[in-house]
C-alpha positions, -999 to 999 in steps of 0.1 A, spaced: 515 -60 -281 525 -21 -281 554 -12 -267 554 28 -254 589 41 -249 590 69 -223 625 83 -231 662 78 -245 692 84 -231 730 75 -247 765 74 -232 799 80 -254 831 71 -235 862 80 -244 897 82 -225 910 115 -230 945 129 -222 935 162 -206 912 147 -181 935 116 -176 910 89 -179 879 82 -195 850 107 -194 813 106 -203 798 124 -230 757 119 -229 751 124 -271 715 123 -267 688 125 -240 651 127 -248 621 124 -231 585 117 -249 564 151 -242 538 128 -225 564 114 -201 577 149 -190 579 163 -156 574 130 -141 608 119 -129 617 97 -162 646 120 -169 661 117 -134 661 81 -137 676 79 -169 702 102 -158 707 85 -127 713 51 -145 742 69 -164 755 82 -134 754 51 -116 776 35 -150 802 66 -145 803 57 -109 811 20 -113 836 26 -145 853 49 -126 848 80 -154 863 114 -144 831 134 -154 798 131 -175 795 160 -196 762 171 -221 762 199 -244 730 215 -254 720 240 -283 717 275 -270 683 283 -285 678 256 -263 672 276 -229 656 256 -209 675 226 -214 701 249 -190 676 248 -164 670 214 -170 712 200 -165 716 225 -134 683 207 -119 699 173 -128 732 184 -110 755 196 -141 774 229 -140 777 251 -170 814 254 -175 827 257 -216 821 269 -244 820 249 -275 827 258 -307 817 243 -341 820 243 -380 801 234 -403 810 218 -440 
């Protein structure tokens, strides 16, 4: 039997003092080039809302690399608002 996977999505939670109360943090979200463009991204994304909406999370939140311009695009059309700035180092 082959199995076909159509896309991944994963959810980080973690209680944090300046939101007071736990907020999502999708770390990865992926969809197979095949599988694009056909709703399997919405779904995915509406199973993790559905998870933020039951566990009572104060937001979802997904960071994308800025070479990465579509993914912008791609967030605003799945209902996220660009709002920070994040900042990183590397060792």
């Amino acid at each position: 039997m082959n199995l076909e996977y159509l896309g991944f999505i994963s959810l980080h939670t973690q209680r944090l003092l300046h939101h007071c109360g736990v907020v999502g943090e999708i770390q990865e979200f992926y969809i197979d080039p095949k599988h694009r463009n056909k709703g399997v991204g919405k779904k995915l994304m509406n199973e993790v809302i559905n998870y933020a909406n039951q566990n009572n999370l104060k937001s979802i939140e997904v960071t994308t690399n800025k070479k990465r311009i579509e993914n912008v695009i791609i967030y605003e059309n799945l209902g996220f608002s660009l709002t920070h700035n994040k900042f990183t180092i590397y060792k």
